[in-house]
C-alpha positions as CSV (number, residue, x, y, z in Angstrom):
1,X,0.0,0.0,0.0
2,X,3.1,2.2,0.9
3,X,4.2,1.7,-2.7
4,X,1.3,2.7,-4.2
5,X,0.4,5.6,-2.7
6,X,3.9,7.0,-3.4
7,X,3.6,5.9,-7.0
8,X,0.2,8.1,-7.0
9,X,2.1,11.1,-5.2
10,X,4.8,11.0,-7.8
11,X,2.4,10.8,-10.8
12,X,0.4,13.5,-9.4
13,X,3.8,15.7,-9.2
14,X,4.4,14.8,-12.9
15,X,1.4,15.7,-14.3
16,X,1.5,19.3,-12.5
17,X,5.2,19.8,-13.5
18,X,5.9,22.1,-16.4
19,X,8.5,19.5,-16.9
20,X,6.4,17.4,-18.6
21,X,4.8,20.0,-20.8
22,X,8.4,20.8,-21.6
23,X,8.5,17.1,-22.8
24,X,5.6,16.9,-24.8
25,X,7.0,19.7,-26.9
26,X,10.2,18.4,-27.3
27,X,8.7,15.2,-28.6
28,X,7.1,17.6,-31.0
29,X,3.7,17.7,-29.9
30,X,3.7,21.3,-30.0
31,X,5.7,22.3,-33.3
32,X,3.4,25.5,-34.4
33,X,1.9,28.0,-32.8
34,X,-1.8,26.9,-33.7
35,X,-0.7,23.8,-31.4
36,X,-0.7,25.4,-28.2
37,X,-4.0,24.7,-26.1
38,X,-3.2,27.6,-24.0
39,X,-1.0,30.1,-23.1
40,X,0.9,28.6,-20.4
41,X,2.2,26.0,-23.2
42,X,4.4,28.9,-24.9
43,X,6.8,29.5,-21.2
44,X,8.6,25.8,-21.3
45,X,8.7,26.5,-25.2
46,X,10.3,30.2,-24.8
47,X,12.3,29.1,-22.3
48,X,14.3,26.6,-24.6
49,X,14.5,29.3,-27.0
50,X,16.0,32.1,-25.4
51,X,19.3,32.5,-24.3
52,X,20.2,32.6,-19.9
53,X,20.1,36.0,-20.0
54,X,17.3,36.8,-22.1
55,X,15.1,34.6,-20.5
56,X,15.9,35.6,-16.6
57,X,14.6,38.7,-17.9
58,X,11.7,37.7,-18.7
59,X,11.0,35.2,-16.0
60,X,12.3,37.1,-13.1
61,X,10.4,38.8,-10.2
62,X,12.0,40.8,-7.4
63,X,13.3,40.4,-3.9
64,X,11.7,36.5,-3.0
65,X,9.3,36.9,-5.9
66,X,6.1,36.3,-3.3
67,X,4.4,39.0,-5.1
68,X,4.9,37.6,-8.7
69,X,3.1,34.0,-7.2
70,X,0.9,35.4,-5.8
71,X,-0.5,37.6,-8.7
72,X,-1.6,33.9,-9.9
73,X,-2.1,32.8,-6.2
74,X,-4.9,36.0,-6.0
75,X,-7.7,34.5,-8.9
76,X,-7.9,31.2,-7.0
77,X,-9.1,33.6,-3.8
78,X,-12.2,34.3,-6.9
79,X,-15.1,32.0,-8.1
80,X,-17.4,31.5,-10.6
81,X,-21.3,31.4,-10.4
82,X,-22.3,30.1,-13.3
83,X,-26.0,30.8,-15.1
84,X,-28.1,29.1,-16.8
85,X,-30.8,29.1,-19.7
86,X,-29.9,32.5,-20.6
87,X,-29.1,33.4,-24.7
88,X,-25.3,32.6,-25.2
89,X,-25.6,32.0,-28.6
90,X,-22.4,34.2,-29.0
91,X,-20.5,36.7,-26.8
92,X,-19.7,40.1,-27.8
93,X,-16.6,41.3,-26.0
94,X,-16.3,44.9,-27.5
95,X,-16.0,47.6,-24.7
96,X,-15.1,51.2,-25.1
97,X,-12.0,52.9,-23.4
98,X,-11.3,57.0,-23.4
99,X,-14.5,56.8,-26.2
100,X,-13.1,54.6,-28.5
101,X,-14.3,51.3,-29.2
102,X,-12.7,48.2,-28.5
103,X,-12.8,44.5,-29.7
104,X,-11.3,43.1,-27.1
105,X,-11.3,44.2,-23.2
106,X,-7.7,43.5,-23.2
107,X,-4.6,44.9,-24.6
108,X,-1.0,43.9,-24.9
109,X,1.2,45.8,-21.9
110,X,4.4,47.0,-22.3
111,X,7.6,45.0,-22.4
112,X,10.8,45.9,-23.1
113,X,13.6,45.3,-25.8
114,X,11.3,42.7,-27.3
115,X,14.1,42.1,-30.3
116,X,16.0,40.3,-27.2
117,X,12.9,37.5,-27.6
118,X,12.7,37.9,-31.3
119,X,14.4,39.3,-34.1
120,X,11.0,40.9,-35.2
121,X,10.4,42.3,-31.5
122,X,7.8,45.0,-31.3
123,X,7.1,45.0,-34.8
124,X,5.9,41.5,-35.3
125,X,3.5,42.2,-31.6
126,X,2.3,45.1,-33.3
127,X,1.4,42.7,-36.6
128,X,-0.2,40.4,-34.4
129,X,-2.4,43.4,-32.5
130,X,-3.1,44.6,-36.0
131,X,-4.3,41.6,-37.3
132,X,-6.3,40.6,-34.3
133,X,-7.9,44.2,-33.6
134,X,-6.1,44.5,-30.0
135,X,-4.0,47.4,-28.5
136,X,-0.5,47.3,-28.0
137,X,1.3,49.6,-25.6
138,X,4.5,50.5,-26.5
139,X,7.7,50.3,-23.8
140,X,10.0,53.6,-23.3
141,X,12.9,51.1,-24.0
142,X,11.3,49.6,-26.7
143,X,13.9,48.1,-29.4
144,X,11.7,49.3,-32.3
145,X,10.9,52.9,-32.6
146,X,7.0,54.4,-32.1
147,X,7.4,55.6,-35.8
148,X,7.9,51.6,-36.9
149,X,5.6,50.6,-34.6
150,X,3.2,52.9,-35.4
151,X,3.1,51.8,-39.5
152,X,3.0,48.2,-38.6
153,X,0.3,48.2,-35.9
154,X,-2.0,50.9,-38.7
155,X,-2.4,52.8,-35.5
156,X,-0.5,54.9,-32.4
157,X,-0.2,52.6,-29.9
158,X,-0.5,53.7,-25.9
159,X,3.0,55.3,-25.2
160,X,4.2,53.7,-21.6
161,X,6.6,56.1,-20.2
162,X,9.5,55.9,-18.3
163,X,10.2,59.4,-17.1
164,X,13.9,60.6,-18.3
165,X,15.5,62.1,-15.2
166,X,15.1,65.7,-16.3
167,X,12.1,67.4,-17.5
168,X,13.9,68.7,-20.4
169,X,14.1,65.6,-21.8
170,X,11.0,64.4,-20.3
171,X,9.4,67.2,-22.6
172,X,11.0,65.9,-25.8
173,X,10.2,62.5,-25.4
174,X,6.7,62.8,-24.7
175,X,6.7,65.3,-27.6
176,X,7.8,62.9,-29.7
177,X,5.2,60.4,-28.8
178,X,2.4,63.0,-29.0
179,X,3.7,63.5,-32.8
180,X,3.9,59.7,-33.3
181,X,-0.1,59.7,-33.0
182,X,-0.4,58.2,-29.7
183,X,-3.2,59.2,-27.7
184,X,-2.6,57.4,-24.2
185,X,0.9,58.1,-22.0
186,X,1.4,55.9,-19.3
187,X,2.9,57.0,-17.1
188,X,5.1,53.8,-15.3
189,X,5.4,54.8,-11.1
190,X,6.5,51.8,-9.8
191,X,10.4,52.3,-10.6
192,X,11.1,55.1,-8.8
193,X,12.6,53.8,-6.1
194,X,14.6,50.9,-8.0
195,X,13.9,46.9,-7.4
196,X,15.8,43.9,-6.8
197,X,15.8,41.4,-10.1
198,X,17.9,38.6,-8.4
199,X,16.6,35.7,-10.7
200,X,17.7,38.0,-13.9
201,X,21.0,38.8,-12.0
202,X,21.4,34.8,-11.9
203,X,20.6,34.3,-15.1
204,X,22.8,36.4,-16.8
205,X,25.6,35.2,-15.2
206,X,25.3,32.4,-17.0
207,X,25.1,34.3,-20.5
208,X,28.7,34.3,-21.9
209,X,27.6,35.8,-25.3
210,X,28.1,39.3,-26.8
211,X,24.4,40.9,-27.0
212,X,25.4,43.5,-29.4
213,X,25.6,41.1,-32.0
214,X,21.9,40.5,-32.3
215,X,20.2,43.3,-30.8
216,X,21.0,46.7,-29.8
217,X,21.1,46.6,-26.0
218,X,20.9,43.6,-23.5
219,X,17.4,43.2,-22.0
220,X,19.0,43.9,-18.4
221,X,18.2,47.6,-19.2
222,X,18.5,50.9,-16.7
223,X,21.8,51.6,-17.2
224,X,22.1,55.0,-18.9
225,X,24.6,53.8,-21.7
226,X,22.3,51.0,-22.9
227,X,19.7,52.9,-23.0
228,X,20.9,55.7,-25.1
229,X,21.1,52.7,-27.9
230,X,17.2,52.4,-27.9
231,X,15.8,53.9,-30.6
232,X,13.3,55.9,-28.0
233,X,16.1,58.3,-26.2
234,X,18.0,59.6,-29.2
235,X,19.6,62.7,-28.3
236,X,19.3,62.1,-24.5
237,X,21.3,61.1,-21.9
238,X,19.6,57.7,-21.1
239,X,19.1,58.2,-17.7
240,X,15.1,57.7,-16.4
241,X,12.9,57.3,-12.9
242,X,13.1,60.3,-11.0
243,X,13.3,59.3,-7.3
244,X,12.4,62.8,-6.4
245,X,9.3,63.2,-8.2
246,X,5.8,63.5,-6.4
247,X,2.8,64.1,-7.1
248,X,2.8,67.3,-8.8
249,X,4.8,65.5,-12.1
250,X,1.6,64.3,-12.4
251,X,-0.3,67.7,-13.1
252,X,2.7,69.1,-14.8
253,X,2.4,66.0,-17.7
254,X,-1.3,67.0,-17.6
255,X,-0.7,70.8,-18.7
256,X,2.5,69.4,-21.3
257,X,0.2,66.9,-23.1
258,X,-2.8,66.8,-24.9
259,X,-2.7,63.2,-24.8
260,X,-5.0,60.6,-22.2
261,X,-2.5,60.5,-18.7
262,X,-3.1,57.1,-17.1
263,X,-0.7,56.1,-14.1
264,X,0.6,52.4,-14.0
265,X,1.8,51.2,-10.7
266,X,-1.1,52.0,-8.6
267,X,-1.5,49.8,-5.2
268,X,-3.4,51.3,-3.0
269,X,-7.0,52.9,-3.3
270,X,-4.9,55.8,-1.1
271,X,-2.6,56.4,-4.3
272,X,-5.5,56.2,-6.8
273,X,-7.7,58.9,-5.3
274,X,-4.6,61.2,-4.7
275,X,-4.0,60.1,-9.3
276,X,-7.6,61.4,-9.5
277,X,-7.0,64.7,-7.2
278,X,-4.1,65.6,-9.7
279,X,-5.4,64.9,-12.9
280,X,-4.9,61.6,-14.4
281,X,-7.2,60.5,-17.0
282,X,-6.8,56.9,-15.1
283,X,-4.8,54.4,-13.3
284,X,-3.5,50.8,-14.1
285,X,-3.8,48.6,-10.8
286,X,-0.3,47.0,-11.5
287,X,3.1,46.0,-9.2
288,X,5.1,45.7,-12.8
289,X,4.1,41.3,-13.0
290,X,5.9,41.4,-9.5
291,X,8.8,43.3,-10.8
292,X,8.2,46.1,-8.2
293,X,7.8,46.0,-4.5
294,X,7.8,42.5,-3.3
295,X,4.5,43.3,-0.8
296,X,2.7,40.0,-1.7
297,X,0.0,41.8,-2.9
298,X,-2.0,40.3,-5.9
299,X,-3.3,42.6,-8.2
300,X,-6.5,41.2,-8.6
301,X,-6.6,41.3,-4.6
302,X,-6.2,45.3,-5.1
303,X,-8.5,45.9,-7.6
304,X,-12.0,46.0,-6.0
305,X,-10.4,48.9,-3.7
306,X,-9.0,50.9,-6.4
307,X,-12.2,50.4,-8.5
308,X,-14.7,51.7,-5.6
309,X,-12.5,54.5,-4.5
310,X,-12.1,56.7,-7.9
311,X,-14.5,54.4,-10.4
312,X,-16.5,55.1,-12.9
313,X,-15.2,58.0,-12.3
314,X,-11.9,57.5,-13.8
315,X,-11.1,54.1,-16.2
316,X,-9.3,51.2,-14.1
317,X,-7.3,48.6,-15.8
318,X,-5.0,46.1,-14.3
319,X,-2.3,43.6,-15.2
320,X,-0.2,41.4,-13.2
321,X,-0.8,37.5,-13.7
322,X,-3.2,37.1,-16.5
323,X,-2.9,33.6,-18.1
324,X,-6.7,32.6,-18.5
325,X,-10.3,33.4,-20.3
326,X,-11.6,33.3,-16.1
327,X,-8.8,35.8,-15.0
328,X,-9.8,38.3,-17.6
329,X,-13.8,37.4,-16.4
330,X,-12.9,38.2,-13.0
331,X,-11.1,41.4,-13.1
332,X,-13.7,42.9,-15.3
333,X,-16.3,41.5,-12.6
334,X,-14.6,43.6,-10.5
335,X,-14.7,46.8,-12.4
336,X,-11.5,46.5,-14.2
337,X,-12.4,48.6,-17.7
338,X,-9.7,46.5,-19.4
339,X,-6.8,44.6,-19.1
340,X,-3.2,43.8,-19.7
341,X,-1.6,40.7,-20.9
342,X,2.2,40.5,-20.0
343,X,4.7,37.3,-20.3
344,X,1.8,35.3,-22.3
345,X,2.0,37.6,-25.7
346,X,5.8,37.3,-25.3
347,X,6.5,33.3,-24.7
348,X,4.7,33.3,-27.8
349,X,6.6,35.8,-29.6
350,X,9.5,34.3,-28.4
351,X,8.5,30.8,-29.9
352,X,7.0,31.1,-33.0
353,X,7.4,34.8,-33.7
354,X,4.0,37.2,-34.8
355,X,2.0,33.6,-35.2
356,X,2.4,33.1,-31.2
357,X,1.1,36.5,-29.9
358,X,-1.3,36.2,-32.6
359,X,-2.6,32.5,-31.1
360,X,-2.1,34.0,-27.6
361,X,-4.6,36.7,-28.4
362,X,-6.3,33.8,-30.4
363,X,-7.0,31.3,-27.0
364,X,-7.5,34.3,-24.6
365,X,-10.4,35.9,-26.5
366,X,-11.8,31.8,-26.7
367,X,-11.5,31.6,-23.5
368,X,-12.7,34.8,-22.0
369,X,-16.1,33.9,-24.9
370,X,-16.8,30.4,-23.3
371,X,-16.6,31.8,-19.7
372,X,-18.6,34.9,-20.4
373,X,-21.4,32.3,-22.1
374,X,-21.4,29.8,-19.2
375,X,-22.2,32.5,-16.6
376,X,-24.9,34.0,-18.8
377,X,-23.2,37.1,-19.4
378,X,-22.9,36.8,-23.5
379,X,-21.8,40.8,-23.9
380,X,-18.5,42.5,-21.9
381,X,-21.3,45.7,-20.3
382,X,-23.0,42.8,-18.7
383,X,-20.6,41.5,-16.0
384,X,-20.6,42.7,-13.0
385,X,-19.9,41.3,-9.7
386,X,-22.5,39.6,-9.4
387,X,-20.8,36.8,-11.3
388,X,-18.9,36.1,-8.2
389,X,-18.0,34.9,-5.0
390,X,-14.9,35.6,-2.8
391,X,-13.8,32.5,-0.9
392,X,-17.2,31.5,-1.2
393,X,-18.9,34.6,0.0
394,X,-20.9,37.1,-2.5
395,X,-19.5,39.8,-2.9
């Protein structure tokens, strides 16, 4: 009896190991993007793709990385409740954001030096958002310019910004998105006061190759030398995050911009009413995928505070975590007016190119259909939080 009930434990430690998944596609089970059944299927596949160094950026977290679990931790504190007999016979996901309309209530976040997980890098994402009707926000150290971006994706895409340490420069950089098209700046609060990438710091020690031979800078950005090779801070000094800037920035971007100011890094409903006091257009609820502050805080935990304090006053959107169809349901339950897919969009960029954010984009909008139709909310304006429970209580 001993024997077997150690055989089960072990088979039940298989079959949750992304080792095995990692098997199946070496044996070639997945060997195109159309393959994957879901997102999480890109990771062990991105992973054998990327070099060390490449890929601890991507897969790192700071400090003990308790934040970055537990943004995936923080849906299973979330459940369904399911309706019946209502009309399902399709699901309309459209939603509007700052007036315009969307197809999908989700967007592709910003990521940096994407050409570090593909040769195409942002251009191919902004292909893929094209071709699939989604948003793509554009990182400050982007390895493609918002001008290239701009033609590929047959639209501006949301600027995120990483403040350059003066205002001067601050100035010319937003300028430059402004003239790009771009009618969101998001503004990225969270960095200000540095973080603690250990698991990137590992990683690359194990890199022995010289990154300037396939891309323009090493993903291990901050520094303001690489910077200054990104095609976003021509003509300035590189240098970004401000630790001495407070809340007045925030009205100061307001009166330099015509453009939509939404903050991204808000954690506390505190912060987001003080974003709301000084002008922003909105706030994203977001600890950076648990790249910031290790606090152990998921974001989907957060929302609901952010979301009564300054909504519908203000848009709310959120990222941090977001691998399934119910994840989306659930923040938009909450309030969330959209939100933004991270590491998913670029496993599969890093895989199989433009075709694997495109099948990304692909299984999320499936998922977030089916889920919408089994809790009888067929349309995105419908779902509310009604549709759940918290740790078994209604909300």
């Amino acid at each position: 009896m001993p024997n077997f009930t150690a055989r089960r434990e072990f088979l039940r430690f298989l079959a949750a190991s992304p080792l095995l998944t990692e098997a199946f596609a070496q044996d070639g089970a997945i060997t195109k993007a159309g393959d994957a059944l879901n997102v999480m299927e890109f990771e062990p596949l991105a992973r054998k793709a990327l070099p060390p160094g490449h890929w601890g950026y991507l897969a790192s977290g700071t400090d003990d990385e308790l934040t970055m679990r537990m943004n995936r931790e923080g849906f299973s504190h979330y459940q369904l409740r399911a309706r019946r007999l209502v009309d399902v016979g399709s699901a309309d996901l459209r939603t509007t954001v700052f007036g315009e309309a969307w197809e999908l209530p989700f967007y592709l976040s910003a990521v940096g030096g994407q050409k570090a997980f593909h040769p195409e890098g942002e251009i191919a994402v902004a292909r893929a958002a094209k071709a699939r009707q989604a948003k793509q926000m554009l990182s400050t150290v982007s390895s493609s310019s918002v001008e290239d971006v701009t033609k590929s994706l047959g639209a501006a895409p949301w600027y995120q910004l990483y403040m350059p340490l003066t205002w001067g420069e601050t100035e010319k950089m937003v300028r430059r998105a402004e003239s790009a098209g771009c009618q969101v700046l998001a503004w990225t609060i969270d960095q200000l006061a540095g973080r603690n990438t250990e698991t990137a710091v590992r990683f690359a020690r194990q890199d022995t190759r010289d990154c300037m031979s396939c891309h323009a800078a090493p993903p291990l950005s901050g520094s303001p030398a690489r910077n200054r090779s990104r095609p976003m801070f021509a003509g300035l000094s590189g240098e970004t995050n401000p630790p001495h800037a407070d809340w007045t920035y925030v009205e100061r971007l307001k009166k330099l911009t015509t453009m939509k100011l939404v903050l991204k890094g808000i954690d506390t409903a505190d912060d987001a009413l003080l974003a709301r006091e000084h002008g922003a257009d909105g706030v994203i609820v977001s600890n950076h995928g648990g790249r910031a502050a290790d606090t152990g805080r998921a974001t989907i935990d957060i929302l609901p505070e952010v979301v009564d304090a300054v909504a519908p006053q203000i848009p709310v959107f959120v990222d941090g975590g977001f691998r399934r169809g119910t994840d989306s349901f659930k923040a938009l339950a909450l309030g969330a007016t959209a939100v933004g897919i991270g590491r998913p969009y670029v496993w599969g960029l890093s895989a199989f190119g433009q075709e694997g954010v495109e099948r990304t984009l692909d299984i999320l909008r499936a998922e977030l259909s089916l889920v919408m139709r089994q809790c009888g909310t067929p349309a995105v304006v419908k779902i509310s939080r009604d549709a759940l429970l918290r740790n078994g209580t209604r909300l």
